[in-house]
C-alpha positions as a Markdown table, in Angstrom:
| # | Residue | x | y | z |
|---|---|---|---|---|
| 1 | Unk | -20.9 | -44.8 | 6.0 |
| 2 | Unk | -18.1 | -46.9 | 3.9 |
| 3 | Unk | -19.5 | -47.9 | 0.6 |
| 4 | Unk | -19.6 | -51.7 | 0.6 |
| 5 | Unk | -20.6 | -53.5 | -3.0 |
| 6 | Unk | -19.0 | -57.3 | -2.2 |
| 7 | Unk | -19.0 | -59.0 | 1.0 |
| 8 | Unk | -18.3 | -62.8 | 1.8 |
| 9 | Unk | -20.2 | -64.7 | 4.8 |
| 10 | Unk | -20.3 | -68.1 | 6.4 |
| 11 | Unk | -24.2 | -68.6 | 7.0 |
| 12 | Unk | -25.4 | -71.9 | 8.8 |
| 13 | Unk | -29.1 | -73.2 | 9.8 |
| 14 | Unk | -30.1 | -74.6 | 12.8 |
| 15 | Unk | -29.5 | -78.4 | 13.8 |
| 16 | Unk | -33.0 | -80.2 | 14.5 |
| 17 | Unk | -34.2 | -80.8 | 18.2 |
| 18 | Unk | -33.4 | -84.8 | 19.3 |
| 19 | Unk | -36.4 | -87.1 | 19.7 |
| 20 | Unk | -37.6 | -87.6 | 23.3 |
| 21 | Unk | -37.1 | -91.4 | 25.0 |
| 22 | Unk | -39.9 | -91.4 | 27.8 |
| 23 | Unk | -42.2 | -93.1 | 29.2 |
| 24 | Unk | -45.4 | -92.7 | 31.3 |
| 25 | Unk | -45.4 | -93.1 | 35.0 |
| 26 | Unk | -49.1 | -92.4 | 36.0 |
| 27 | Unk | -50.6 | -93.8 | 38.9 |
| 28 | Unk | -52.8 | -96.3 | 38.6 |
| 29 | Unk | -51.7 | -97.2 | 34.9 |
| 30 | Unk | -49.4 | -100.1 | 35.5 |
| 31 | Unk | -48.1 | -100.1 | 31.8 |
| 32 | Unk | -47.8 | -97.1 | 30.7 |
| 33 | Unk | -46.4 | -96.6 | 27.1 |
| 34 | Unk | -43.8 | -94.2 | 25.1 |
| 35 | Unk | -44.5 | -91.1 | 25.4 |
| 36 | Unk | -41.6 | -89.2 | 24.1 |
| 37 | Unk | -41.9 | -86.1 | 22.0 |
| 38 | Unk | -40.4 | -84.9 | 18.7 |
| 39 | Unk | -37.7 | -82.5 | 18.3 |
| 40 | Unk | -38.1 | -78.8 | 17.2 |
| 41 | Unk | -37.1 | -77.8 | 13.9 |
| 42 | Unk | -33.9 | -76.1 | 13.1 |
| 43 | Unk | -34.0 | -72.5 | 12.3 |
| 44 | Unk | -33.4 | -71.9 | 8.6 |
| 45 | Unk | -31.3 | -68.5 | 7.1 |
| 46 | Unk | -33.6 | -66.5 | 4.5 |
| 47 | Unk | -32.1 | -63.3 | 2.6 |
| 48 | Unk | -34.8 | -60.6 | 2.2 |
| 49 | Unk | -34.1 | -57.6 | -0.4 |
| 50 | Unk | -35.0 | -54.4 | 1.1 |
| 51 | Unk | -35.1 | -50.6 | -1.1 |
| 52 | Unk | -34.4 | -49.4 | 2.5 |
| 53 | Unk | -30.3 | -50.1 | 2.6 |
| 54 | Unk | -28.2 | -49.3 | -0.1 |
| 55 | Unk | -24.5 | -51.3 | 0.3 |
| 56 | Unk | -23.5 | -54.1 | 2.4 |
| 57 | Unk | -21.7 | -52.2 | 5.2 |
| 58 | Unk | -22.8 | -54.2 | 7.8 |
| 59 | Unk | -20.9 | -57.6 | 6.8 |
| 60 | Unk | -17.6 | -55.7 | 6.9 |
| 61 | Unk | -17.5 | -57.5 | 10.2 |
| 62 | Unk | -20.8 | -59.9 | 10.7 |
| 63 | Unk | -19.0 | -62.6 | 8.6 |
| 64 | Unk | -20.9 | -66.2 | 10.5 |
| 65 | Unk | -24.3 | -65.8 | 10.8 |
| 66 | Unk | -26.5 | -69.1 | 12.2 |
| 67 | Unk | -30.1 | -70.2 | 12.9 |
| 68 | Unk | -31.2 | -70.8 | 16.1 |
| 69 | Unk | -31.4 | -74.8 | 16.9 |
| 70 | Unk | -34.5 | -76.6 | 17.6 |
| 71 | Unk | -35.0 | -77.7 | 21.1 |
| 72 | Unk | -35.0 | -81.9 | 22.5 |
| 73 | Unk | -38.5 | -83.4 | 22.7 |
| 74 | Unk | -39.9 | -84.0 | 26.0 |
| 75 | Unk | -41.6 | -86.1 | 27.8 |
| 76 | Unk | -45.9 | -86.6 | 27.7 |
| 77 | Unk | -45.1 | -86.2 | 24.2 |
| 78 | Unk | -44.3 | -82.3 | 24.3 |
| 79 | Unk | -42.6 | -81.6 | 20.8 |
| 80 | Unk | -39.5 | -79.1 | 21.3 |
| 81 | Unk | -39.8 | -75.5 | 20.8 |
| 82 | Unk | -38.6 | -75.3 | 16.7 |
| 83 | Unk | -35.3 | -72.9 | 16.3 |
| 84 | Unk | -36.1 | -69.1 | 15.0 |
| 85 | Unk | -35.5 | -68.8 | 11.4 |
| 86 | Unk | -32.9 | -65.9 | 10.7 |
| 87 | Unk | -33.4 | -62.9 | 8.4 |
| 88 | Unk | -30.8 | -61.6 | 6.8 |
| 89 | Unk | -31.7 | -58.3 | 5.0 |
| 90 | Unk | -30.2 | -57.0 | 1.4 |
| 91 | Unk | -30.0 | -54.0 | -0.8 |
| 92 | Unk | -32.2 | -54.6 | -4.1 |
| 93 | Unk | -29.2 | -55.6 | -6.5 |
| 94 | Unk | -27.6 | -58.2 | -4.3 |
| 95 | Unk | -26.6 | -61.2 | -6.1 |
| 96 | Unk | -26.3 | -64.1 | -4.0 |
| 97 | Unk | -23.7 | -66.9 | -5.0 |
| 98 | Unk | -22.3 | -70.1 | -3.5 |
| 99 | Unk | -18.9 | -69.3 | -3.1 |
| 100 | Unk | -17.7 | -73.0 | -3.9 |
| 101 | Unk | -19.5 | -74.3 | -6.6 |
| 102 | Unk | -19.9 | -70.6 | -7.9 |
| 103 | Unk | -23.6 | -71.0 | -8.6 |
| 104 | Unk | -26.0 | -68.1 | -9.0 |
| 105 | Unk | -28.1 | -69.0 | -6.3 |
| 106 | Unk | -30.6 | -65.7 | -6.7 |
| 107 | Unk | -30.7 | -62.2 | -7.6 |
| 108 | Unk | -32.8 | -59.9 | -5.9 |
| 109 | Unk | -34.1 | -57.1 | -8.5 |
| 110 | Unk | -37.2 | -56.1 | -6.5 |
| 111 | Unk | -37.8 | -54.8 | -3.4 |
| 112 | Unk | -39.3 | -57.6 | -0.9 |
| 113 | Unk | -37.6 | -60.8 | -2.5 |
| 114 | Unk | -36.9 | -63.8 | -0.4 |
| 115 | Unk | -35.0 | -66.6 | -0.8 |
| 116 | Unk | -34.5 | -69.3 | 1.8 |
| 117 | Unk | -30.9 | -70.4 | 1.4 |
| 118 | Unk | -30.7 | -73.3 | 3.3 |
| 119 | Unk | -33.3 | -74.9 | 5.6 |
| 120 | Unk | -33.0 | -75.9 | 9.0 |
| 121 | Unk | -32.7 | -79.8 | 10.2 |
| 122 | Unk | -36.0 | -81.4 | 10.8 |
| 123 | Unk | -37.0 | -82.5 | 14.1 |
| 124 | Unk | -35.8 | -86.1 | 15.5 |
| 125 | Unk | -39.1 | -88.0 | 16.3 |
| 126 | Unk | -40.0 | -89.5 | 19.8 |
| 127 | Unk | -39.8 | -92.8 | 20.8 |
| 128 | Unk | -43.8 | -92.8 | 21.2 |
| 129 | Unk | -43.4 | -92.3 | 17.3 |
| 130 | Unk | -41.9 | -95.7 | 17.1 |
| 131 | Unk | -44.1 | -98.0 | 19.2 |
| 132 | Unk | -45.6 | -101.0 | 17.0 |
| 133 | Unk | -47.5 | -104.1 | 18.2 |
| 134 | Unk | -44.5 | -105.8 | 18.1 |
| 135 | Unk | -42.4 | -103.4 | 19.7 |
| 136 | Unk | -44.6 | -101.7 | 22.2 |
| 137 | Unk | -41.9 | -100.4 | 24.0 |
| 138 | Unk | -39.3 | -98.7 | 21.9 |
| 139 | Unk | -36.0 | -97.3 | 24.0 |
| 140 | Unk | -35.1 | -95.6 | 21.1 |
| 141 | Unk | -35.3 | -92.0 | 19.1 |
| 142 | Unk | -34.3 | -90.4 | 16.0 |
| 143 | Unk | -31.6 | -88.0 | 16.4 |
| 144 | Unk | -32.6 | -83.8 | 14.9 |
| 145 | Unk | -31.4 | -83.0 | 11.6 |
| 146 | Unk | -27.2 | -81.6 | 11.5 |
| 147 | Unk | -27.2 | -78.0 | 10.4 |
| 148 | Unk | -26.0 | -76.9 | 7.1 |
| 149 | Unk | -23.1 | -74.3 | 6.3 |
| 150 | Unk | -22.7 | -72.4 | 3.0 |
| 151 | Unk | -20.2 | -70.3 | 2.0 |
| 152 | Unk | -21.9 | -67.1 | 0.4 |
| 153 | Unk | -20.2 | -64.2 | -1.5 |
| 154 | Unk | -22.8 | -61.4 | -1.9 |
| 155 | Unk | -22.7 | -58.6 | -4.7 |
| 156 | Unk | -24.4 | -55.7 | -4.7 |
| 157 | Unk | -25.0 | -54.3 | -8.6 |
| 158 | Unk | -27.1 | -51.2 | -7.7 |
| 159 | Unk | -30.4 | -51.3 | -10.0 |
| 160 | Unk | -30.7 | -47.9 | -12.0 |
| 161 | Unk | -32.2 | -47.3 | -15.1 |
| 162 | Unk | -29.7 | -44.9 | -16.1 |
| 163 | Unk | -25.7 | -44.9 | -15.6 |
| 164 | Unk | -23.4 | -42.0 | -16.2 |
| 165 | Unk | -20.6 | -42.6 | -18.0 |
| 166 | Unk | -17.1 | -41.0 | -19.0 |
| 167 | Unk | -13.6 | -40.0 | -18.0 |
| 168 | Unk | -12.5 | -38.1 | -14.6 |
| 169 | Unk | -13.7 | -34.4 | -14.1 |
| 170 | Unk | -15.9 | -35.0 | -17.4 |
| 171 | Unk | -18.6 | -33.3 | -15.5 |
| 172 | Unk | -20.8 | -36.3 | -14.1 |
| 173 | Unk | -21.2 | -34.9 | -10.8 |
| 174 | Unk | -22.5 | -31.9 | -11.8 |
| 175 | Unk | -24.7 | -33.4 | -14.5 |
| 176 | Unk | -26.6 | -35.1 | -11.9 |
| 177 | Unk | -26.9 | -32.6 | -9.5 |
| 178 | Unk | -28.5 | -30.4 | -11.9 |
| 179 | Unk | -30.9 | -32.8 | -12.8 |
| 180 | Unk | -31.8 | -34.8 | -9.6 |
| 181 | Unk | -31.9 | -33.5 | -5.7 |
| 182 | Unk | -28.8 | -35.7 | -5.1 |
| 183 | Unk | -25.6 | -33.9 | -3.5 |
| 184 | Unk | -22.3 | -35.5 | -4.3 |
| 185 | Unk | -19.4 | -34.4 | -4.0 |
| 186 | Unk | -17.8 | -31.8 | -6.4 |
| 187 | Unk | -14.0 | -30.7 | -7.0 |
| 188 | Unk | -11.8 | -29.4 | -10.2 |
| 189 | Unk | -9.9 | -32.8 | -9.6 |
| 190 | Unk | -10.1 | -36.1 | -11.2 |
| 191 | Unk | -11.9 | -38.8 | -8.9 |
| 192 | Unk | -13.8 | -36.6 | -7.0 |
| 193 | Unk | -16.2 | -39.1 | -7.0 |
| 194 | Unk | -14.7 | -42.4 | -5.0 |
| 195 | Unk | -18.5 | -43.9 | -4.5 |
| 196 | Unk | -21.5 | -44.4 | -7.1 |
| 197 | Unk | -23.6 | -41.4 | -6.3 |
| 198 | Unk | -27.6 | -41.9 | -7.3 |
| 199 | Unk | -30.5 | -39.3 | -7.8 |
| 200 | Unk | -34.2 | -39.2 | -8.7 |
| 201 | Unk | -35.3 | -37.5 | -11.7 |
| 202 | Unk | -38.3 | -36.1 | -12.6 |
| 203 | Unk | -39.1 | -35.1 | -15.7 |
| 204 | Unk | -42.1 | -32.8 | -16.6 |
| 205 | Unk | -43.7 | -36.1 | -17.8 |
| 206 | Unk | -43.9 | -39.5 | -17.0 |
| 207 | Unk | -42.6 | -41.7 | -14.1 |
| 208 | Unk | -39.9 | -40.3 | -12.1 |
| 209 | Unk | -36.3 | -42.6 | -13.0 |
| 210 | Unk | -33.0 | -43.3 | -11.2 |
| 211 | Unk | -29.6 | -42.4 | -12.5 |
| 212 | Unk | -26.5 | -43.3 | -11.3 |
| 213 | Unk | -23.2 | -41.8 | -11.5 |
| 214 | Unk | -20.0 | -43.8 | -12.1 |
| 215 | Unk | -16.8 | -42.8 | -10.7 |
| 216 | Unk | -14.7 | -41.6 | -13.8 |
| 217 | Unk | -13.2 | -44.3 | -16.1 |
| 218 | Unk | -9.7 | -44.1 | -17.3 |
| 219 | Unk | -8.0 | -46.1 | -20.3 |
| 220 | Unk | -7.1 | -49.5 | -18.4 |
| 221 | Unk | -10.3 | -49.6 | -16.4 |
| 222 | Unk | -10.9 | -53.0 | -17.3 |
| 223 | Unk | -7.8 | -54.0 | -16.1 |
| 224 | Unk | -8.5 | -52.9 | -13.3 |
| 225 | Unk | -6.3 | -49.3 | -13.3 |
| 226 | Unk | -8.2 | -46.7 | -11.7 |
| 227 | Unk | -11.7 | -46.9 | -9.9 |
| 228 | Unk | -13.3 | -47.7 | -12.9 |
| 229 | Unk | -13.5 | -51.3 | -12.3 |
| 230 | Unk | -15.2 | -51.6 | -9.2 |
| 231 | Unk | -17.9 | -49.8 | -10.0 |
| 232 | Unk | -18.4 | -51.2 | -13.7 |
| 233 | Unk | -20.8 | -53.9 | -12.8 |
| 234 | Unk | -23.3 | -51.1 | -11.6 |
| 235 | Unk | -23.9 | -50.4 | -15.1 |
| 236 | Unk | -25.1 | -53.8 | -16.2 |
| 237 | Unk | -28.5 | -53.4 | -15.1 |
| 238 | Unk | -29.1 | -49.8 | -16.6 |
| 239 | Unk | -31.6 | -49.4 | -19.3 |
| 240 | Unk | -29.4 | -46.5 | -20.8 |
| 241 | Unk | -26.0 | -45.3 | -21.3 |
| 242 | Unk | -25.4 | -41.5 | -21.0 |
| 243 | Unk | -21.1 | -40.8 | -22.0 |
| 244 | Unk | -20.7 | -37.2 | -20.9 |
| 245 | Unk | -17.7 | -35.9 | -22.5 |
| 246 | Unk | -16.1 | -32.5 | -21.3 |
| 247 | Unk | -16.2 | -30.7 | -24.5 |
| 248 | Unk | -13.8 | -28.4 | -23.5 |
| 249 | Unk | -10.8 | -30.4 | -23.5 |
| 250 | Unk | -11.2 | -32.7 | -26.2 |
| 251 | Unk | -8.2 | -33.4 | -28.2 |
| 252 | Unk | -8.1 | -31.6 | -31.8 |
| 253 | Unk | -5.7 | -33.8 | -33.2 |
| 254 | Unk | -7.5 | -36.6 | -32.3 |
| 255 | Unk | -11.2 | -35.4 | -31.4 |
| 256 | Unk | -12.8 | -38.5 | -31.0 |
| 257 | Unk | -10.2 | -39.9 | -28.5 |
| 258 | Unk | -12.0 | -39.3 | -25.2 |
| 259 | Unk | -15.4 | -41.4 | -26.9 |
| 260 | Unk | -13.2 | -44.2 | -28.1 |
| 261 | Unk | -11.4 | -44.4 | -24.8 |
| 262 | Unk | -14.7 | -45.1 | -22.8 |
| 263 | Unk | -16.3 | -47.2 | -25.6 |
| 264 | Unk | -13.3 | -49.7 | -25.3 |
| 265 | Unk | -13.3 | -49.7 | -22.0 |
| 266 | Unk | -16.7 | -50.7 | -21.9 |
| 267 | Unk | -16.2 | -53.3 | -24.7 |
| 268 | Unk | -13.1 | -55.3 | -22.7 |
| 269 | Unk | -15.3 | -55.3 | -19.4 |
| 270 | Unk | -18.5 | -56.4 | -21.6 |
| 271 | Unk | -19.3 | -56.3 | -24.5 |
| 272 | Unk | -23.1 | -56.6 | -24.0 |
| 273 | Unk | -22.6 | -53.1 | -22.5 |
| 274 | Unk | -22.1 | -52.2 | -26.3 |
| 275 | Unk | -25.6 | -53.3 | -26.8 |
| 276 | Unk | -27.5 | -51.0 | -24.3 |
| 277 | Unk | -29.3 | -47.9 | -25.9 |
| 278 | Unk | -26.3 | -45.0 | -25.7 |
| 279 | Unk | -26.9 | -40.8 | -25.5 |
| 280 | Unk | -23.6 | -38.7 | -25.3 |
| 281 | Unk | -23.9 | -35.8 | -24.0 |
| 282 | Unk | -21.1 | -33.0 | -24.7 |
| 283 | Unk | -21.0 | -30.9 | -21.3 |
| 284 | Unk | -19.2 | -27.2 | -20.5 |
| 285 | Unk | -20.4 | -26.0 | -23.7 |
| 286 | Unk | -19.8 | -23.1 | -21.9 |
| 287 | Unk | -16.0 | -22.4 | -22.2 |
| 288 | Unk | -13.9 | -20.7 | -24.3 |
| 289 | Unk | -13.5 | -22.7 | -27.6 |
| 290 | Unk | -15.9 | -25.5 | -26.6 |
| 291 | Unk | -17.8 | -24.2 | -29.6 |
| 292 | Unk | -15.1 | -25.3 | -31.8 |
| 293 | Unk | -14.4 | -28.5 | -30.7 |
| 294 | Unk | -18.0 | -29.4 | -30.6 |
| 295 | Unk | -18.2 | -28.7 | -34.5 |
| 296 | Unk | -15.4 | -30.8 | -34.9 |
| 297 | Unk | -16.6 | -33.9 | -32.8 |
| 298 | Unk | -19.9 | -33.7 | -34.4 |
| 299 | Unk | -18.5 | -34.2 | -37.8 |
| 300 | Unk | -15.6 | -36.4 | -37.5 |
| 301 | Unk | -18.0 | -38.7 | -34.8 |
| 302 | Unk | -21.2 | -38.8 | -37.8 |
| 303 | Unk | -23.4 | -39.3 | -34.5 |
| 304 | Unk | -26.9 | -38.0 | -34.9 |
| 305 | Unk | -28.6 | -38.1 | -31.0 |
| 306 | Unk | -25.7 | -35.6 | -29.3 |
| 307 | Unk | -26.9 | -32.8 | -26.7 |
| 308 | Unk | -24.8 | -29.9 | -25.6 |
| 309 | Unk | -24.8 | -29.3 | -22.2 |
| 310 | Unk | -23.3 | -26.8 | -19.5 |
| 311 | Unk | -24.6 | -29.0 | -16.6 |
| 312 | Unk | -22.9 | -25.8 | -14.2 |
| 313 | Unk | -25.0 | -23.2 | -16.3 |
| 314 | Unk | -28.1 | -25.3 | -16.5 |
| 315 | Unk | -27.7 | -25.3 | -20.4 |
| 316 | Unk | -29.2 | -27.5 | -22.0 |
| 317 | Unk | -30.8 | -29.5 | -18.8 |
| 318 | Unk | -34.9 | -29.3 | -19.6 |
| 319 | Unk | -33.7 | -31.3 | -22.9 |
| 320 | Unk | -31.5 | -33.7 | -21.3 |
| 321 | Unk | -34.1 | -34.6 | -18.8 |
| 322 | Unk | -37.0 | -34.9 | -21.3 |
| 323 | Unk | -34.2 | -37.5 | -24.0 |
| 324 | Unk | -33.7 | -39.2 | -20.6 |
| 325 | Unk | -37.8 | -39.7 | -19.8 |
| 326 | Unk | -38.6 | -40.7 | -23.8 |
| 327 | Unk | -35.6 | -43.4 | -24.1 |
| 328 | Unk | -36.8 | -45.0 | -20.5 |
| 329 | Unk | -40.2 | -44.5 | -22.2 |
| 330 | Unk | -39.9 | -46.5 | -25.0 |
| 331 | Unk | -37.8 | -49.0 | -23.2 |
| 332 | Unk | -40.7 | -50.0 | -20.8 |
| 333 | Unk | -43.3 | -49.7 | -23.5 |
């Protein structure tokens, strides 16, 4: 299935039944009065978050989506069958906004939100509501409610407590494979990963956490150059950054380049990302003269919470896992 993050739709709720213009005909009741019935109420559209789906594939081609309408009052003062409301179901993450005024109209961080978006037109009443003592015969009724129409654009920011970070083939597939059950894809070539890929982790205490892992970033990400951008604002919701750097082909003239490179990236897309609690993790300890250039970025970068990894070799992994569970720790406490 396509990976879909950002989908625009038309939605509209139902129109309102019309009132009812009747009137009795009973034998034996010479007069008989108005007894026309009320219209049905229109159907209304309601967005319900669900932990169940995961991207808005589905709106690829279901871009108008309406209420059912109310039915017409009837006669013996019978009020018209109301319209059914229409559910439209989310990932958790979807931020819903009106696409012309651009108005945040809800974000749906928990699984089972709902939100009606617009409500359906009321039911025209019956002439029998009309009748006074001075008009005991009205020939009139109130017309149902018109529908409404919005114009929604729907984003999905997946909710993670954890995002991994870095360049292309810096080892962030691997990294969570080793320490989740997930199964992404994995290749010596940059962009291997085209799609966030997330996973479940367990550590040996504590409540199990997601982590997500962002397609590699490239200098120009937040320009849009690369894959980097799309995927950004999956980030914004983490609780914790972790920048895996491929320690193996870091740059001894300039050692701290591939760090400085994400960090900026980060910084021109937003620079409350900055803000969020960070872990780098140096990965592929494991290959010749990694050992090196890990002594050299650990001086030159001054940074005192760095792992070593070999995410491959399971190096390193039990202590990656149990930073991970204490930083999510101490951010819910």
């Amino acid at each position: 299935m396509k990976f879909i993050d950002e989908a625009f739709i038309k939605i509209e709720s139902g129109k309102g039944g019309n009132g009812c213009v009747s009137f009795r005909r009973e034998r034996f009741i010479p007069k008989g009065g108005p007894d026309g019935g009320n219209g049905g109420k229109g159907g209304s559209i309601i967005f319900q978050s669900s932990s169940k789906i995961n991207t808005l594939y589905k709106f690829r081609y279901q871009k108008y989506i309406k209420a059912e309408n109310g039915k017409n009052g009837l006669s013996k003062q019978k009020t018209g069958k109301s319209g059914k409301d229409t559910i439209i179901t989310l990932p958790v993450g979807t931020m819903l906004t009106d696409d012309t005024t651009k108005e945040i109209l809800y974000d749906f961080n928990s699984d089972g939100d709902t939100f009606v978006a617009i409500e359906g037109g009321r039911g025209g009443l019956g002439n029998k509501h009309f009748a006074t003592s001075r008009n005991r015969t009205p020939r009139f009724a109130q017309d149902g409610g018109e529908s409404k129409i919005l114009s929604i654009k729907l984003e999905l920011k997946l909710v993670s407590d954890i995002g991994l970070i870095g360049l292309p083939n810096a080892g962030k597939s691997t990294t969570i494979s080793a320490i989740s059950k997930a199964k992404p894809k994995i290749a010596d070539y940059p962009f291997t990963t085209i799609i966030p890929n997330m996973g479940v982790v367990q550590a040996d205490w504590g409540e199990p956490f997601i982590v997500i892992d962002i397609p590699g970033l490239i200098k120009g990400a937040s320009e849009g150059l690369g894959l980097g951008i799309k995927f950004l604002k999956h980030i914004e919701r983490t609780k914790l950054l972790v920048h895996i750097i491929d320690a193996s082909s870091l740059n001894e003239d300039d050692i701290l380049s591939s760090y400085n490179t994400i960090n900026n990236e980060l910084k021109l897309y937003n620079e409350k990302l900055l803000d969020k609690v960070h872990l780098v993790v140096l990965n592929k300890i494991d290959m010749p003269n990694a050992e090196k250039l890990v002594k050299m970025f650990l001086k030159k970068s001054k940074l005192k919470n760095v792992l070593c990894i070999s995410a491959l070799k399971r190096i390193g992994i039990y202590e990656l896992k149990s930073e991970m569970a204490q930083i999510i720790f101490r951010n819910q406490a």
